[in-house]
C-alpha positions as CSV (number, residue, x, y, z in Angstrom):
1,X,-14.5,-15.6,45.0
2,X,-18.3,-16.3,45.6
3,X,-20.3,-19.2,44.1
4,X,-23.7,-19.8,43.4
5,X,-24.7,-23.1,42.7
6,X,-28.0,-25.7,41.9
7,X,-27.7,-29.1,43.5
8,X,-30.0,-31.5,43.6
9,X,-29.2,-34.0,46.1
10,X,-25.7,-32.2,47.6
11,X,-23.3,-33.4,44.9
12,X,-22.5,-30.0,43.2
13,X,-22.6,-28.1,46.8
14,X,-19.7,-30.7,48.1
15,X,-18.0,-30.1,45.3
16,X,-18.2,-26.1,45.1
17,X,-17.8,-26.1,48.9
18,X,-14.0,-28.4,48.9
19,X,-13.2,-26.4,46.0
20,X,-13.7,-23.1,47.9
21,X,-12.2,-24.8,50.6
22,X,-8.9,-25.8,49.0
23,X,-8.9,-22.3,47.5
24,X,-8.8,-20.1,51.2
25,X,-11.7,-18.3,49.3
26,X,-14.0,-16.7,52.0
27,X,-16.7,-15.7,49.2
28,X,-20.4,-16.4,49.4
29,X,-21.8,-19.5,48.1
30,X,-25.5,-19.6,47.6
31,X,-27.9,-21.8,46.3
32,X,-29.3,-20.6,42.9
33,X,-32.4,-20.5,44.3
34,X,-32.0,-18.4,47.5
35,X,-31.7,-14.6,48.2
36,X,-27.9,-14.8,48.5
37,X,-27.4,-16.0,44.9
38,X,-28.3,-12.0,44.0
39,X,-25.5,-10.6,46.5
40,X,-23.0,-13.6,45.4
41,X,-23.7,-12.1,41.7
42,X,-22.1,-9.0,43.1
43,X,-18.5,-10.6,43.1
44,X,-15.9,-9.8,40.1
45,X,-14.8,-13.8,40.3
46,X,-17.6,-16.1,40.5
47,X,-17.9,-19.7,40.2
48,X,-21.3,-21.1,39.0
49,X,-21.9,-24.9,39.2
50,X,-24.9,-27.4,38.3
51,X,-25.5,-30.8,37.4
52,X,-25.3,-31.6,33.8
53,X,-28.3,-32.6,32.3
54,X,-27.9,-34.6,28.7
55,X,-24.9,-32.4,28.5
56,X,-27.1,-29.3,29.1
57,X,-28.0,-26.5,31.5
58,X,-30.8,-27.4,34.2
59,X,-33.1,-25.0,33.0
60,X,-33.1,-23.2,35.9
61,X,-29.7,-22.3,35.7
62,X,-30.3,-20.9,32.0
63,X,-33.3,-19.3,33.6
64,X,-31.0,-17.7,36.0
65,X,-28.5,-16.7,33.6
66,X,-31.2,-14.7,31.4
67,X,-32.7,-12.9,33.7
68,X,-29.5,-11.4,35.1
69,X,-28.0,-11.2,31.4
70,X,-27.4,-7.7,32.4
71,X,-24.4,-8.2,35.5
72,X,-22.5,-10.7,33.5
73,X,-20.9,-8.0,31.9
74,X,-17.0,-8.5,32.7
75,X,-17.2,-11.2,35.6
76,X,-15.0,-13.4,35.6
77,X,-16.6,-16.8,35.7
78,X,-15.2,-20.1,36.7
79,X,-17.5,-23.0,35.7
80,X,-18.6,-26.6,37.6
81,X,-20.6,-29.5,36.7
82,X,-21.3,-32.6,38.3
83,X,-22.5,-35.7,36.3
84,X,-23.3,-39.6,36.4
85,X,-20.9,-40.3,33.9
86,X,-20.9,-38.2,31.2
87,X,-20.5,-34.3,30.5
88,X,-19.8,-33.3,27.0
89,X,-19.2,-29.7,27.2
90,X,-21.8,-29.5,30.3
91,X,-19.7,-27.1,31.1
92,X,-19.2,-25.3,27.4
93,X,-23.3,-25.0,27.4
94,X,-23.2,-22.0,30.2
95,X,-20.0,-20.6,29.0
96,X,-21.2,-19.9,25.4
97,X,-24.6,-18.1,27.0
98,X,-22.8,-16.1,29.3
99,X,-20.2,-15.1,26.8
100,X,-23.3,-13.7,25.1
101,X,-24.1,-10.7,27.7
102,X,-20.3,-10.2,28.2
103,X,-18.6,-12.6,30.7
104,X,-15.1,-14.2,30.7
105,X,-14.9,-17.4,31.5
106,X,-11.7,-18.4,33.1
107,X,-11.7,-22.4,33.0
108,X,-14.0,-25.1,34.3
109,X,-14.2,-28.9,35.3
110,X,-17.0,-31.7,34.9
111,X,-16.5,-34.0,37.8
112,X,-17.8,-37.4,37.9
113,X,-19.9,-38.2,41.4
114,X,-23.0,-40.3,42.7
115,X,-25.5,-41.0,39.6
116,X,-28.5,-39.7,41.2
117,X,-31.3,-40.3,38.6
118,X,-33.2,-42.6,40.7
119,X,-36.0,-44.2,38.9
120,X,-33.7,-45.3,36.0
121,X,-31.5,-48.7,36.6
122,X,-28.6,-47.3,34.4
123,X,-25.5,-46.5,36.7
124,X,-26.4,-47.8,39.6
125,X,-24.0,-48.8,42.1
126,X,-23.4,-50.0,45.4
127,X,-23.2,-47.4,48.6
128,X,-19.1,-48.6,48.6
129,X,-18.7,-47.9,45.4
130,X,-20.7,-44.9,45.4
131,X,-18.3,-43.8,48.3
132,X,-15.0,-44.2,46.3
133,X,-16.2,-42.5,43.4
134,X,-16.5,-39.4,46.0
135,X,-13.2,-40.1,47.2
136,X,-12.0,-39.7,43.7
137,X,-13.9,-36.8,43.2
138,X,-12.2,-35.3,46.2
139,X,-8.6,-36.3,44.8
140,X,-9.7,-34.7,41.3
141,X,-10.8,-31.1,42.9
142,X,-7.8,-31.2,45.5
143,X,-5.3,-31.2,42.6
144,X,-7.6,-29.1,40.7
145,X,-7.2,-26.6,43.6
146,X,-3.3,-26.6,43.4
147,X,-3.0,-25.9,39.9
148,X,-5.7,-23.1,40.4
149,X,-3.5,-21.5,43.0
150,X,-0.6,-21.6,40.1
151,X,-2.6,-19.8,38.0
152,X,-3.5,-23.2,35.8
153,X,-7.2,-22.9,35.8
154,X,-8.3,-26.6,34.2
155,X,-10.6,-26.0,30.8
156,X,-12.7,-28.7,31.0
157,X,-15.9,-29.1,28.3
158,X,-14.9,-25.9,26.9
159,X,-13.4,-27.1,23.4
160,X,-14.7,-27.5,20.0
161,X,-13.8,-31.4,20.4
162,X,-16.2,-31.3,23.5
163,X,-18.8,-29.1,22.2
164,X,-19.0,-31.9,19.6
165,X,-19.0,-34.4,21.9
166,X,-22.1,-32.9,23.5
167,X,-23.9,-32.0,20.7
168,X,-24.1,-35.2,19.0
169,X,-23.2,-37.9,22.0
170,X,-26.7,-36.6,23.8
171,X,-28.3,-33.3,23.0
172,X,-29.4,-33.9,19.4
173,X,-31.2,-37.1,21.1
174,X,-32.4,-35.5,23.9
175,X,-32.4,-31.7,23.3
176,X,-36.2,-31.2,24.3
177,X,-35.6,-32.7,28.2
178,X,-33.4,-29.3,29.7
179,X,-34.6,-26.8,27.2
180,X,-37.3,-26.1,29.6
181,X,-39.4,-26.9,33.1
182,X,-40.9,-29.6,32.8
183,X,-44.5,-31.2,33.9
184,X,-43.5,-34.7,34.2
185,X,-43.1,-35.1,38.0
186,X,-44.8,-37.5,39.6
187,X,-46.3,-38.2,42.8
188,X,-48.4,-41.3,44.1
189,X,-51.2,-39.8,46.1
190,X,-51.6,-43.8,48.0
191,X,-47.7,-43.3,49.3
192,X,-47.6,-39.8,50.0
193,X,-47.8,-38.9,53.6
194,X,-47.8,-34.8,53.0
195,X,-44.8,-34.5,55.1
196,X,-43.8,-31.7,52.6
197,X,-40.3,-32.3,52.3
198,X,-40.6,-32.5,48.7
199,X,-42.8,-29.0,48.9
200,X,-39.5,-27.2,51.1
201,X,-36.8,-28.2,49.2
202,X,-38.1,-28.0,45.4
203,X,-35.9,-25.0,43.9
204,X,-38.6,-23.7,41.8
205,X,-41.4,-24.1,44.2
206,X,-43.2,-26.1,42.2
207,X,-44.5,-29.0,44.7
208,X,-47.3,-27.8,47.0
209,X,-49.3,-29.4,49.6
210,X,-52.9,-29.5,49.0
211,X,-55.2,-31.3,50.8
212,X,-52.8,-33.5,53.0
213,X,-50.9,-34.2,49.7
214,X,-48.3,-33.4,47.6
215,X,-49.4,-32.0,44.1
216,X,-46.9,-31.2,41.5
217,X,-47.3,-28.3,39.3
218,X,-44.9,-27.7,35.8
219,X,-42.1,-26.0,36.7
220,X,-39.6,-29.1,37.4
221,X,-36.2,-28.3,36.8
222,X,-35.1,-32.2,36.7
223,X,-32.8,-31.8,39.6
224,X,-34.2,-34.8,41.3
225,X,-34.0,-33.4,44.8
226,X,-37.7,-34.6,46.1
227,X,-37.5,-37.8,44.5
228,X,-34.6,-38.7,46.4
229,X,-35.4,-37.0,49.5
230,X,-39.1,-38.4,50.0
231,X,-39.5,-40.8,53.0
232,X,-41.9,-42.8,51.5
233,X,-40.5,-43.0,47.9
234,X,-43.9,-41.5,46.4
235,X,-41.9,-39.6,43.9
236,X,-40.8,-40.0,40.1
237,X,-39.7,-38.4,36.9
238,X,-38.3,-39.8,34.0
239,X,-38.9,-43.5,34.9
240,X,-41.8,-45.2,37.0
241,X,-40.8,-47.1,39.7
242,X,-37.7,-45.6,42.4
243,X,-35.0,-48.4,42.3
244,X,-32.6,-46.5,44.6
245,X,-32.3,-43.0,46.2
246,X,-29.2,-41.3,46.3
247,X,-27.7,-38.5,48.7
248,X,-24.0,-37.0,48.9
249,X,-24.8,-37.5,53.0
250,X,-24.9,-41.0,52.3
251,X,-21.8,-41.1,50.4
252,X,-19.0,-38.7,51.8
């Protein structure tokens, strides 16, 4: 079993990698972003995971999904998503798409961990609390793992009931925020330093260095990776001032 995975500050990766662990699977797992992801696609049984986004797709990851529409064609896909606190059919978004170009999906889980939408006060929480919340994630996939081995594979966002629960408890509110890249990101030229840690670990490439300084372009995928990772807190998205960053590192 391989996996391919988006995570924006390591959430979805400790999840996919425990998973796999628990498993004995000695796939691939890849970031979505990276070279691998292509020869993890080359797998019969995959598992594709990604933060849920107003119970959506990261664009990226529907990006991804598109422009490989033609190997989906009888993989068996199990499906992963992270969130803050709450999923909808996060997962049921990617299973409906990739049902589209021919793949079976065989289960999935939406796993609560670490909010990580830093420059929004909703959801934060302390760095103890933070940590039991992993530890609980860790319980969840452990068990998860056992009744995968017994053939049970959990279903999790896949129903009508949750597809309804998405539809109408976030993405009719908020269905323009993952249906693309956005152009919202942004940086405060007096507190960047132009380390470029933002600029090597954006997924799209879409933060460059110019000039000593970090200059964002419009292909942010939302996964909040640089704003989280920046040293000197320069960076923002949906809000306008950082009240806390976030990191599994921090956490597990």
């Amino acid at each position: 079993m391989n996996a391919i995975c988006l995570s924006g500050t390591g959430n979805t990766r400790h999840i996919v990698s425990l998973l796999l662990n628990e498993l004995g699977a000695d796939g691939i797992s890849a970031p979505i972003e990276s070279a691998d992801a292509m020869k993890a696609l080359e797998g019969d049984e995959l598992i594709l995971a990604y933060p849920t986004m107003f119970s959506n797709i990261p664009y990226l990851v529907r990006d991804f999904i598109n422009k490989n529409r033609n190997v989906w064609k009888g993989k068996k896909i199990f499906l992963i998503t992270t969130m803050g606190l709450f999923a909808g059919d996060g997962t049921g978004c990617a299973a409906r798409l990739l049902k589209k170009y021919g793949a079976v999906i065989t289960g999935g889980i939406q796993i609560i961990m670490p909010d990580s939408i830093g420059d929004c006060k909703a959801l934060k929480k302390t760095a103890e609390q933070n940590r039991e919340i992993v530890k609980k994630a860790e319980q969840r996939v452990t068990e998860i793992a056992r009744r995968m081995k017994e053939g049970k594979y959990p279903q999790e966002g896949l129903s009508f009931w949750a597809h309804m629960a998405g539809l109408f408890g976030q993405r009719l509110w908020f269905y323009n925020k993952a249906m693309g890249y956005t152009d919202k990101l942004k940086i405060n030229p007096d507190k960047c330093a132009g380390c470029g840690i933002c600029a090597n670990n954006c997924p799209t490439q879409n933060i460059k260095i110019v000039d000593g300084k970090a200059v964002a372009d419009s292909q942010c995928t939302m996964c909040y990776r640089c704003v989280n990772y920046c040293p000197k807190q320069a960076i923002t998205l949906l809000g306008k001032t950082l009240h806390q960053q976030a990191g599994i590192e921090k956490y597990s």
